[in-house]
C-alpha positions as CSV (number, residue, x, y, z in Angstrom):
1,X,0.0,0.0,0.0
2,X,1.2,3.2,-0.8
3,X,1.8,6.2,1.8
4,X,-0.7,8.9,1.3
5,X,0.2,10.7,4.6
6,X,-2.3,9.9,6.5
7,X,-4.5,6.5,7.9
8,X,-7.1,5.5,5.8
9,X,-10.3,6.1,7.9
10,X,-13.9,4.2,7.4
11,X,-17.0,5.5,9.0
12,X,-20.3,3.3,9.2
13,X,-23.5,4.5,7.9
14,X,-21.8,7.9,6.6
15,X,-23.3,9.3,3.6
16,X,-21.8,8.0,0.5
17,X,-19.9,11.3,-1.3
18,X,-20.0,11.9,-5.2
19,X,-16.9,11.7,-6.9
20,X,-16.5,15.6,-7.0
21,X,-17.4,16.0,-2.7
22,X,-14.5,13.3,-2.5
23,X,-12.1,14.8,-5.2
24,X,-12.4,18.3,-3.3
25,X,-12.7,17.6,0.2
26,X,-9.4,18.1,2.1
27,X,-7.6,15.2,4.3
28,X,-8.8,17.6,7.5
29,X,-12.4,16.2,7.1
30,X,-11.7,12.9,5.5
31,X,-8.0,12.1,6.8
32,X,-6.9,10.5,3.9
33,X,-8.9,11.0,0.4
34,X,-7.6,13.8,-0.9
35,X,-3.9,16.2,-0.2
36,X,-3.7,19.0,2.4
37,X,-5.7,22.1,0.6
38,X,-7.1,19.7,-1.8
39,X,-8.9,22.4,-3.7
40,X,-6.1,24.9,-4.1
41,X,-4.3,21.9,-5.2
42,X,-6.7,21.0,-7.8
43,X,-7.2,24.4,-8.6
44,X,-3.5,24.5,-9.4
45,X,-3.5,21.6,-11.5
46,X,-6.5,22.6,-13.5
47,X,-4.8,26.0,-14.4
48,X,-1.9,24.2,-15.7
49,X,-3.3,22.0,-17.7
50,X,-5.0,24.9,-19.0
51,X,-2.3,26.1,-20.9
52,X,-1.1,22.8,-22.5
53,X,-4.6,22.7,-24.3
54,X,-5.2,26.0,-25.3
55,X,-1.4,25.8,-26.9
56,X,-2.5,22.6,-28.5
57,X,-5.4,24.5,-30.9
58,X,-4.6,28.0,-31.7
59,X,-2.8,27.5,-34.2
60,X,-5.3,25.7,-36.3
61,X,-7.8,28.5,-35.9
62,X,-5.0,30.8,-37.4
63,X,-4.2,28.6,-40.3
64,X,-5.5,30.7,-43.0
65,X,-4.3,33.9,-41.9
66,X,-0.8,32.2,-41.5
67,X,-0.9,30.7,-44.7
68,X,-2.5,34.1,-46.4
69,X,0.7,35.9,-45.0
70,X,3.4,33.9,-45.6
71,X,2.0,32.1,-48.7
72,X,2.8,28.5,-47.1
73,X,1.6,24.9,-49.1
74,X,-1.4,22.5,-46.9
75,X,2.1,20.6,-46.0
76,X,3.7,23.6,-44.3
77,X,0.8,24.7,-42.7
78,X,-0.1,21.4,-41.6
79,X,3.1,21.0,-39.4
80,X,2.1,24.7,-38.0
81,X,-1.2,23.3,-36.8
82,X,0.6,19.7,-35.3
83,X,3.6,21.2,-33.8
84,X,3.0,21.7,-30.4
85,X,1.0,18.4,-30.4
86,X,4.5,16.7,-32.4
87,X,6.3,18.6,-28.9
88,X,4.4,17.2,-27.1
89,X,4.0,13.6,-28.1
90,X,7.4,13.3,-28.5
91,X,8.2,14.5,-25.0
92,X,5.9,13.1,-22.3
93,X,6.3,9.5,-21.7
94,X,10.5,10.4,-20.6
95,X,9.5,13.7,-19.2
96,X,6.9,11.7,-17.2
97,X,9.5,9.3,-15.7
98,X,12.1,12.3,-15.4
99,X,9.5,13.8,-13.0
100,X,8.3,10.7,-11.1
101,X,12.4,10.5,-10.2
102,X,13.4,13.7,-10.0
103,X,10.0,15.8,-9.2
104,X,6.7,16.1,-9.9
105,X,5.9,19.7,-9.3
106,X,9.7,20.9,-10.2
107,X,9.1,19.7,-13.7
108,X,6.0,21.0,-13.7
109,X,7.5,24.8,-12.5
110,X,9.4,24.3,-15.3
111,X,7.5,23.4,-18.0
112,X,5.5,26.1,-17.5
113,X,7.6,28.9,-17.2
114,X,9.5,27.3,-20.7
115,X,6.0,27.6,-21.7
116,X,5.7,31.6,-21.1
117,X,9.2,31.7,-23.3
118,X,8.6,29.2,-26.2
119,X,4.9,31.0,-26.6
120,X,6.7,34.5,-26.8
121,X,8.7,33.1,-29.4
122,X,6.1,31.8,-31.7
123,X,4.3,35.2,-31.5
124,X,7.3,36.6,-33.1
125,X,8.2,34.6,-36.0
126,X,9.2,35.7,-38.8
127,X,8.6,33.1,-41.3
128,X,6.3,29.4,-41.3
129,X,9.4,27.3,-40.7
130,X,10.2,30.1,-37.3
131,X,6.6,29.2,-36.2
132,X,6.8,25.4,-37.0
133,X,9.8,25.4,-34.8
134,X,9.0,27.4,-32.0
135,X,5.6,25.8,-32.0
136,X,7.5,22.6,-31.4
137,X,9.1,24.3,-28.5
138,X,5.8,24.9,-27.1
139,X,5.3,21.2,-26.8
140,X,8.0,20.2,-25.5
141,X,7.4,22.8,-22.6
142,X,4.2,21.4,-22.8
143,X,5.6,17.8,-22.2
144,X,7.3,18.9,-19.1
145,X,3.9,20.2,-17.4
146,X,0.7,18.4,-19.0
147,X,1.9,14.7,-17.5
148,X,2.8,16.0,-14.6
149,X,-0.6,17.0,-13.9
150,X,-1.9,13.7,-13.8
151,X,0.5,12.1,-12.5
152,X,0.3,14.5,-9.0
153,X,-3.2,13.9,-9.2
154,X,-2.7,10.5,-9.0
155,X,0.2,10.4,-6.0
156,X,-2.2,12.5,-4.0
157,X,-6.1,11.5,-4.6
158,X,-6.3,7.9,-3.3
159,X,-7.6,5.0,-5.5
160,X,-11.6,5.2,-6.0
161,X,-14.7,7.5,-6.2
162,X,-12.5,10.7,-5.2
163,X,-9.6,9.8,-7.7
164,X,-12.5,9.2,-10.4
165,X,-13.9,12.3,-10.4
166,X,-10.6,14.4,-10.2
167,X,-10.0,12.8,-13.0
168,X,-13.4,13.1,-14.7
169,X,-13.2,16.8,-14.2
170,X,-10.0,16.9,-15.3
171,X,-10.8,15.4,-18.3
172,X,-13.7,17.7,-18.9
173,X,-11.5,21.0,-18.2
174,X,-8.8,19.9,-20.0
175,X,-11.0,19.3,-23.7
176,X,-13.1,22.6,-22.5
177,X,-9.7,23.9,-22.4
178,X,-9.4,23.0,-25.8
179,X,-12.6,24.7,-27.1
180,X,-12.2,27.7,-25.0
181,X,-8.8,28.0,-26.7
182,X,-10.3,28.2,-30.0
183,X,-13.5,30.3,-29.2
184,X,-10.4,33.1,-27.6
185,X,-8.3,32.1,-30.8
186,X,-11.1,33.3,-33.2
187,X,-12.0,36.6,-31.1
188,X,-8.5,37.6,-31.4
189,X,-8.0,37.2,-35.1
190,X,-11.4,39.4,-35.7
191,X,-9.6,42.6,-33.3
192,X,-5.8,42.0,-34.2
193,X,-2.8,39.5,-36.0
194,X,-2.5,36.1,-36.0
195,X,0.9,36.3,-33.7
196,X,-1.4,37.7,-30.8
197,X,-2.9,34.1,-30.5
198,X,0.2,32.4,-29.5
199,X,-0.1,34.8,-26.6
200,X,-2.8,33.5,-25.3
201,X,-2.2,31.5,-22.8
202,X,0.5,33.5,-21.0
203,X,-1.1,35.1,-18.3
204,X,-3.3,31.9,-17.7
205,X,0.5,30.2,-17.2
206,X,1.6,33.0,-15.1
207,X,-1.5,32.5,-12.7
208,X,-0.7,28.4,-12.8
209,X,2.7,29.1,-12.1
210,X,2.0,30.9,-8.6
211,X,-0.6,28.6,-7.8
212,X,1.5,25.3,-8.2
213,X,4.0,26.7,-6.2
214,X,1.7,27.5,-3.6
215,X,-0.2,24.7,-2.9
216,X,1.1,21.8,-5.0
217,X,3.4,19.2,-2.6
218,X,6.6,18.3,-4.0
219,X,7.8,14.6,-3.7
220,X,4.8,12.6,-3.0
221,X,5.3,8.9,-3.9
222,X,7.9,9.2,-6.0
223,X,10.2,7.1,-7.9
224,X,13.9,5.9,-6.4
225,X,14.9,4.3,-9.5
226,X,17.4,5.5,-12.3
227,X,15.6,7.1,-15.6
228,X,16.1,5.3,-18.5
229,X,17.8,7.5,-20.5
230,X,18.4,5.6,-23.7
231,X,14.8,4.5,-23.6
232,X,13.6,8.2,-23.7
233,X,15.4,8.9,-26.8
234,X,14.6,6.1,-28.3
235,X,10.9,6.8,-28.0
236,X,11.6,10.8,-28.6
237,X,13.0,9.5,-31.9
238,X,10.6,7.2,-33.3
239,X,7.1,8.8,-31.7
240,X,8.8,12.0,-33.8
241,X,9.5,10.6,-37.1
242,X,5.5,8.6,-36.7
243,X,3.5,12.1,-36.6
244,X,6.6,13.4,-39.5
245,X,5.9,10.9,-41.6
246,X,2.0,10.2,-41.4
247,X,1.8,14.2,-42.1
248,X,3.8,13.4,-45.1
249,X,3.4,10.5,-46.5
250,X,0.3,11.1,-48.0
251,X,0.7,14.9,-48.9
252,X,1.7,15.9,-52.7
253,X,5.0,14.7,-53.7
254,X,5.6,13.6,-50.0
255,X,5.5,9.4,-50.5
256,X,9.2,8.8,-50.6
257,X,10.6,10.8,-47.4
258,X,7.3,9.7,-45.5
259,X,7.6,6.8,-46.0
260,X,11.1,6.8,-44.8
261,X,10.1,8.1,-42.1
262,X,7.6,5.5,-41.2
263,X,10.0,3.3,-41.8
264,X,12.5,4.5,-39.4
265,X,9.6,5.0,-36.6
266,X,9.3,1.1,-37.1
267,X,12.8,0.5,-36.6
268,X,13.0,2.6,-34.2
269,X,10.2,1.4,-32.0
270,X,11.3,-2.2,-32.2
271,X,14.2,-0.9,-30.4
272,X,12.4,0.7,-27.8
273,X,10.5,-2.2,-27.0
274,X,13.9,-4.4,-27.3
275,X,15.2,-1.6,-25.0
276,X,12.3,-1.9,-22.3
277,X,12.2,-5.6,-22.3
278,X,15.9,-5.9,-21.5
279,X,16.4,-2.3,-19.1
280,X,17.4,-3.1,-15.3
281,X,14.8,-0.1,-15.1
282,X,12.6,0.2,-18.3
283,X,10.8,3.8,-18.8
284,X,8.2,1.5,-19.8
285,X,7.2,-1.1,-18.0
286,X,6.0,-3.5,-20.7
287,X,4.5,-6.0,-17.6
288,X,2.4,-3.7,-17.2
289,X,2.0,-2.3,-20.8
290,X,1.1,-5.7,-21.7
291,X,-2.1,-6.0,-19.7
292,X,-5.3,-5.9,-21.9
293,X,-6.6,-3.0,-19.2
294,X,-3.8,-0.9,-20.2
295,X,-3.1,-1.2,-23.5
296,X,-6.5,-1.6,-25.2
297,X,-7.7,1.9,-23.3
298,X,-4.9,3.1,-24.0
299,X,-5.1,2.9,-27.7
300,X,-9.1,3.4,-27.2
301,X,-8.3,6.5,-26.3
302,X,-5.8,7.7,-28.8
303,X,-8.5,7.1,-31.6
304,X,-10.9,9.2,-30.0
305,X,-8.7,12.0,-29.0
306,X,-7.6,11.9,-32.4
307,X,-10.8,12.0,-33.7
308,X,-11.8,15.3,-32.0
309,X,-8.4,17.0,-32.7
310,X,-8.5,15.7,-36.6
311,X,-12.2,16.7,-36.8
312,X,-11.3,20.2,-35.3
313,X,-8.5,20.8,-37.6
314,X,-10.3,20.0,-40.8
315,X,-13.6,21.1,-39.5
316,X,-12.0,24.7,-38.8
317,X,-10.8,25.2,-42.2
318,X,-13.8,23.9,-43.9
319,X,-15.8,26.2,-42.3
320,X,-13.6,29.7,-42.8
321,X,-12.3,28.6,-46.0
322,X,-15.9,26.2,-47.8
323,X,-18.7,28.1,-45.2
324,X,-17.2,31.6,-45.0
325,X,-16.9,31.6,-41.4
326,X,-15.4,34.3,-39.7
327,X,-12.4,33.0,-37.3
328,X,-14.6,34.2,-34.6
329,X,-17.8,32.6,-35.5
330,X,-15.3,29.4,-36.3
331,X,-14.6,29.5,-32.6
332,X,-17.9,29.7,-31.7
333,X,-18.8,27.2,-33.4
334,X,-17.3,24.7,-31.5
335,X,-19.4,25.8,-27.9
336,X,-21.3,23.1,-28.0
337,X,-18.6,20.5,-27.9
338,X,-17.8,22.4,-24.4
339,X,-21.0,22.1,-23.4
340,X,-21.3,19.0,-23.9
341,X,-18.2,18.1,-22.4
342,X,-19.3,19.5,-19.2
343,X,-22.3,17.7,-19.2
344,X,-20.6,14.1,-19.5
345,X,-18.1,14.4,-17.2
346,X,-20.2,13.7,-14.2
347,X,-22.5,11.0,-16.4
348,X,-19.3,9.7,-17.8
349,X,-17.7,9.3,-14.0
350,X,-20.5,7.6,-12.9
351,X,-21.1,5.4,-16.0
352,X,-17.7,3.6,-15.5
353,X,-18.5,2.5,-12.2
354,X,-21.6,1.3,-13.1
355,X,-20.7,-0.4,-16.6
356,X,-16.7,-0.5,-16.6
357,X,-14.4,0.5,-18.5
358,X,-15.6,-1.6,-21.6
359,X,-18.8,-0.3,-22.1
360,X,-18.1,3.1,-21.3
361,X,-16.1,3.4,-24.1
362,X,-18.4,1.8,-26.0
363,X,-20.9,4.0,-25.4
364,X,-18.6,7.2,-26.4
365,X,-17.2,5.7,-29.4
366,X,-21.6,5.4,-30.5
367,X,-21.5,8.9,-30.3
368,X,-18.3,9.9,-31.8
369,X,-19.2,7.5,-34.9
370,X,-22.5,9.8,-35.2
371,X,-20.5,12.7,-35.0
372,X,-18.2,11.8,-37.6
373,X,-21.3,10.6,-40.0
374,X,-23.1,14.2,-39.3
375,X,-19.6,15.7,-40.7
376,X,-20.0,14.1,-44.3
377,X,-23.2,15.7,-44.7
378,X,-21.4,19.4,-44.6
379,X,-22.2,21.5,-47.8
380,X,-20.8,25.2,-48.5
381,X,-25.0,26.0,-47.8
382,X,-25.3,23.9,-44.5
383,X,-27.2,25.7,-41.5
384,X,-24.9,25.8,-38.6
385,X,-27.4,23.5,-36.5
386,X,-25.9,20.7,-38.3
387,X,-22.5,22.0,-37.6
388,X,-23.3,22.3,-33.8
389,X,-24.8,18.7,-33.9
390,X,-21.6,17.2,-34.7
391,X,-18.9,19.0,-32.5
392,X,-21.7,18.6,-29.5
393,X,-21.7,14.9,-30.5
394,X,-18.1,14.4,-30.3
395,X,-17.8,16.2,-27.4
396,X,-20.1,13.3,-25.4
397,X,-17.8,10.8,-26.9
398,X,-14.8,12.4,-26.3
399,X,-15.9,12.5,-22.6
400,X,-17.1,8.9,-22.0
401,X,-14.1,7.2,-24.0
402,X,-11.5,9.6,-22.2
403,X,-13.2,9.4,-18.5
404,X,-13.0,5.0,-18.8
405,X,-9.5,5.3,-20.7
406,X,-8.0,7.3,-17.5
407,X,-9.1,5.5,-15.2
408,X,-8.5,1.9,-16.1
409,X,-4.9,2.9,-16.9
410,X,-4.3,4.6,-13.7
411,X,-6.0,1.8,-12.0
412,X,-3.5,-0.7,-13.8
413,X,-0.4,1.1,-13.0
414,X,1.6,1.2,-9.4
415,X,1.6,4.7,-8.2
416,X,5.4,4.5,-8.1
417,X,4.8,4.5,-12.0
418,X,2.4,6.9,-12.0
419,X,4.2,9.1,-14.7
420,X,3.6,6.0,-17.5
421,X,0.3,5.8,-16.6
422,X,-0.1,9.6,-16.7
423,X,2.3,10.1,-19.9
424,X,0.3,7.0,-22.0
425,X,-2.8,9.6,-21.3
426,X,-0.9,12.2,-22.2
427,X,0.7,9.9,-25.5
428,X,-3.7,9.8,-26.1
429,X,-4.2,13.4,-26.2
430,X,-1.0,14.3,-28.0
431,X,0.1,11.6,-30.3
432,X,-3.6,10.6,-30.8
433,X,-4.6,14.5,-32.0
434,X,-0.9,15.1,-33.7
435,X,-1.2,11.2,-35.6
436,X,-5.4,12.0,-36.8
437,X,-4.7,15.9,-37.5
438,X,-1.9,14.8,-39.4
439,X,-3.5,11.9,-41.2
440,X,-6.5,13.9,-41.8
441,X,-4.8,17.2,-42.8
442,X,-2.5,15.1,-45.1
443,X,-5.7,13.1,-46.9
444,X,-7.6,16.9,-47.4
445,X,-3.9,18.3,-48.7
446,X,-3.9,15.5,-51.0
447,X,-7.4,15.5,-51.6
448,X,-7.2,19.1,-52.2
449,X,-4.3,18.9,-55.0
450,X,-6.1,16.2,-56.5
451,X,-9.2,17.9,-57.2
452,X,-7.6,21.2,-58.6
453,X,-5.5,19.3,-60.7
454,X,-8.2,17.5,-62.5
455,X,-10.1,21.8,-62.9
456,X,-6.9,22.4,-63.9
457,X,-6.2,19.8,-66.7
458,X,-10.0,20.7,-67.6
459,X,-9.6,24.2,-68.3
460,X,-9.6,25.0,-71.8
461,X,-6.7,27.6,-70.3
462,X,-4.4,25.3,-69.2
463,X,-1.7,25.4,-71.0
464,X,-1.1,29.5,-70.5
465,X,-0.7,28.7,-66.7
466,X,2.9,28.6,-65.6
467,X,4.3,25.4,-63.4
468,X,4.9,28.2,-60.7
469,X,1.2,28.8,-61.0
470,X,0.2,25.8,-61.0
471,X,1.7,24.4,-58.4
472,X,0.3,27.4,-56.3
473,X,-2.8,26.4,-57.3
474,X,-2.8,22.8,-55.4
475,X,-0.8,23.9,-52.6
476,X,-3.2,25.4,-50.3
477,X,-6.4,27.3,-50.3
478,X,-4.4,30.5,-49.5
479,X,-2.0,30.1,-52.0
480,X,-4.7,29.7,-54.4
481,X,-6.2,32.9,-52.7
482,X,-3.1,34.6,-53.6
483,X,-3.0,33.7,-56.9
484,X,-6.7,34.5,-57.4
485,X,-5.8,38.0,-56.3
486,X,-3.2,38.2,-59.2
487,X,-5.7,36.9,-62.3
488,X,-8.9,39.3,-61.1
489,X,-10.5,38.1,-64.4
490,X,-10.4,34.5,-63.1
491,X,-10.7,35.4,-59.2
492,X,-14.3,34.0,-58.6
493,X,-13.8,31.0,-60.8
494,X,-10.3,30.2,-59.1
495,X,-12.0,30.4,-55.6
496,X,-15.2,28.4,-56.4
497,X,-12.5,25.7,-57.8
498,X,-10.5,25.9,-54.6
499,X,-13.5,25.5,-52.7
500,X,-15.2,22.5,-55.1
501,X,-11.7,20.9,-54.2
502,X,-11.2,21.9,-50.3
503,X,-14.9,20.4,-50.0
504,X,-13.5,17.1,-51.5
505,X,-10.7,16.8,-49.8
506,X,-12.6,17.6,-46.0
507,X,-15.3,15.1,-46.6
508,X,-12.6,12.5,-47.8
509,X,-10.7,13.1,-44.4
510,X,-14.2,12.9,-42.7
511,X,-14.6,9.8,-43.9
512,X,-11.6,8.0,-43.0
513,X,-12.1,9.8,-39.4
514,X,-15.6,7.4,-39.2
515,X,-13.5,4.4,-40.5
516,X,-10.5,4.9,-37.7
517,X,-13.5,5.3,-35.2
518,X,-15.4,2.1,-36.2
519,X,-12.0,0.2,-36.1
520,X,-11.5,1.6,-32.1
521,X,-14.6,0.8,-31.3
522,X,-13.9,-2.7,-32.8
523,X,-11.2,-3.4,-31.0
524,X,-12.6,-2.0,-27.4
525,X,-15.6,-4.4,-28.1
526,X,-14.0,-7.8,-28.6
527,X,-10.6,-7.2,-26.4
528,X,-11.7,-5.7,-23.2
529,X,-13.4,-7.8,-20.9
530,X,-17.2,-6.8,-19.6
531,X,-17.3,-5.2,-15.9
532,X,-17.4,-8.7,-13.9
533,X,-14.8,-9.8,-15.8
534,X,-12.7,-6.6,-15.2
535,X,-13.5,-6.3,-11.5
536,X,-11.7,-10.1,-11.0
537,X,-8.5,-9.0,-13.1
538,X,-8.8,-6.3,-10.8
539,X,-8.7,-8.7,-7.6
540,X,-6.2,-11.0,-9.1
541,X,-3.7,-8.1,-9.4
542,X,-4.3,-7.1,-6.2
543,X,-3.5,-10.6,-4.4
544,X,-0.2,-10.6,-6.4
């Protein structure tokens, strides 16, 4: 048993709590549920993970600007959108063992003040490949903070009802998070630049930053054991070129160098795992990252992370760009996945006990494949309830899949390894939304080029266009912008191309988002094991 500072206490006949009563209560009136100043600390917490998800999605409301002002291909601006998630992915599974060792809440002091510097930076940059960079930077500072969270949260909220619903409304706060971002995101664009949007979650991180340090304890069931170093590279390396070459690989002209890439992420991988298996102290403990109720929630919840940040990322440049949505009324659009987020996370908390973790997740992956179906029926004309129904759709799914996913793999991990557990969540949000955003963005680049080739080859003007042109032409809906600026004879029948072929391309990527999703929900159905089953792995780990 581990030592939460304090003796557990039971009291007969006492009223049973709800998860949130036993997530905020402090160990003064229960003695050992919840950390001294439990709700500053969660407080704290929330705030900080705050910033990692606003930084995760303001880039993808900015996309067209960006690419209107620097003239960048769907490839380029692709990678601006995915960096901070590419950052991040990359980073959190050895930045999660680097903390359990070395300290939870000093890597999370630091991650957040790297992310005050690394955001300052991206609202400076100069040119695309500036931002892409210092948008990876943002990640990476992001990888330092965002596991950390969860970790903490579980060192300090003991096992059960209390732990669930910290970590149900952590869930909820962290997607909201992600909403809220782009709702801010789209208010800024209307009243000033694109590069004020990287700033936006600076003074939220300046407010986490004093709050962690004020009530957040340092060193609370933390690891003794060396760090794998080797192993964290390793996985760095090959988790990087994964999300490089899937954003690639299908894009224009991108087939050979992504699928090198892939390639090497195989390679690379295989030597993680040959690494792990053979480590005196692996970063990741494959006896426990073999267990069914790690693994298959695990990957459960990549897909539908994924399928939320890929149907964001598409969604928001279908609807400036196909629907003529303002940036701000793009951000708005996406309320009510918020609210619908907030109004799972309590049903969601109390589903898992009541079902498990199985059909939980099988209940959000119902709604997410509804949410993806609704998507294919976008039209340049569509009324915006249609729109609505969709993101509040996915938001239900999001919360149900996410809320079971958590839990059964911190339930399945010691608390000593608490930073696996809380960086393979992490791996969900971040590798899940960088691996769908760029699968998806790559299908609608190439979907996009595609399309305008075939107008092009069409047009009974083809052969006056330049290669330059032409290539401008299937880059990018803001390169073709530009170039429609320049032929003012051709302007509306350049744009109603670009937007006949954006169209294409978004419902394409729609489309294999609803396959990925039926494939998760596949899997969750016939490899996890129903909730009696579950509850007697459960046991059997426990007598061992």
């Amino acid at each position: 048993m581990r030592n939460t500072g304090a003796a557990t206490v039971v009291r007969p006949g006492a009223r049973r709590r709800s998860p949130v009563e036993a997530a905020t209560e402090t160990s003064d009136t229960t003695g050992v549920d919840a950390p001294p100043r439990a709700r500053g600390t969660l407080v704290a917490l929330l705030f900080a993970a705050t910033v990692c998800n606003i930084n995760t999605v303001v880039a993808g409301i900015a996309v067209p600007d960006i690419g209107r002002q620097f003239g960048a291909s769907q490839t380029a601006l692709n990678l601006v959108a995915l960096a901070t998630g590419l950052g991040l992915s990359v980073s959190v599974l050895y930045l999660g063992a680097v903390a359990d060792r070395y300290g939870r809440k000093q890597m999370l002091l630091i991650g957040i003040a790297s992310t005050l510097a690394a955001s300052t930076l991206s609202s400076l940059s100069a040119s695309v490949e500036m931002l892409i960079v210092a948008q990876v930077l943002v990640g990476l500072a992001g990888g330092m903070a965002f596991p950390t969270t969860l970790s903490l949260i579980t060192a300090l909220w003991v096992k059960g009802s209390g732990r669930t619903g910290v970590i149900a409304i952590w869930s909820s706060v962290s997607s909201m998070a992600t909403i809220a971002g782009a709702i801010l995101a789209g208010l800024v664009l209307v009243l000033t630049s694109w590069h004020w949007v990287f700033m936006l979650s600076t003074p939220i991180a300046a407010v986490a930053f004093v709050l962690v340090l004020r009530f957040v304890p340092s060193h609370v069931a933390e690891s003794n054991t060396p760090v794998d170093h080797v192993g964290g590279v390793l996985s760095a390396s090959a988790l990087g070129a994964l999300v490089l070459g899937v954003s690639i690989v299908f894009a224009p002209g991108g087939a050979l160098l992504g699928g090198v890439l892939l390639a090497l992420a195989a390679v690379l991988l295989l030597l993680f795992g040959w690494r792990q298996a053979r480590a005196r102290f692996p970063l990741f403990d494959l006896s426990v990252a073999r267990q069914r109720l790690f693994w298959l929630p695990a990957v459960g919840g990549l897909i539908a992370v994924g399928s939320l940040g890929g149907a964001m990322f598409v969604g928001e440049q279908f609807m400036q760009s196909v629907m003529g949505y303002s940036p701000l009324q793009t951000g708005l659009a996406v309320i009510p996945a918020a609210v619908s987020l907030m109004l799972a996370a309590p049903l969601s908390a109390r589903a898992v006990g009541r079902l498990g973790t199985r059909d939980t997740m099988l209940i959000g992956y119902a709604f997410l494949l509804v949410a993806m179906l609704s998507m294919l029926f976008w039209r340049e004309e569509s009324a915006y309830p249609l729109v609505g129904f969709g993101f509040f759709m996915i938001g239900i799914g999001v919360t149900f899949v996410m809320t079971a996913s958590r839990r059964a793999l911190t339930s399945s991990t010691p608390v000593r390894r608490a930073g696996m557990a809380s960086a393979t969540s992490d791996l969900q949000n971040d590798l899940g939304g960088a691996v769908m955003q760029a699968l998806l963005g790559a299908v609608l680049a190439s979907g996009f080029a595609a399309v305008i080739a075939g107008k092009i080859a069409a047009s009974p003007d083809a052969a006056s266009l330049s290669d330059e042109v032409t290539r401008a032409l299937q880059s990018s809906f803001a390169s073709a912008e530009q170039v429609a600026q320049q032929y003012p004879h051709y302007t509306q029948e350049i744009l109603d191309g670009a937007r006949a072929s954006l169209l294409d391309g978004s419902l394409l990527a729609f489309f294999i988002g609803a396959a990925v999703t039926l494939i998760g929900a596949a899997a969750i159905r016939f490899g996890l094991p129903n909730r009696e089953a579950e509850r007697r792995l459960a046991e059997e780990r426990t007598e061992e």
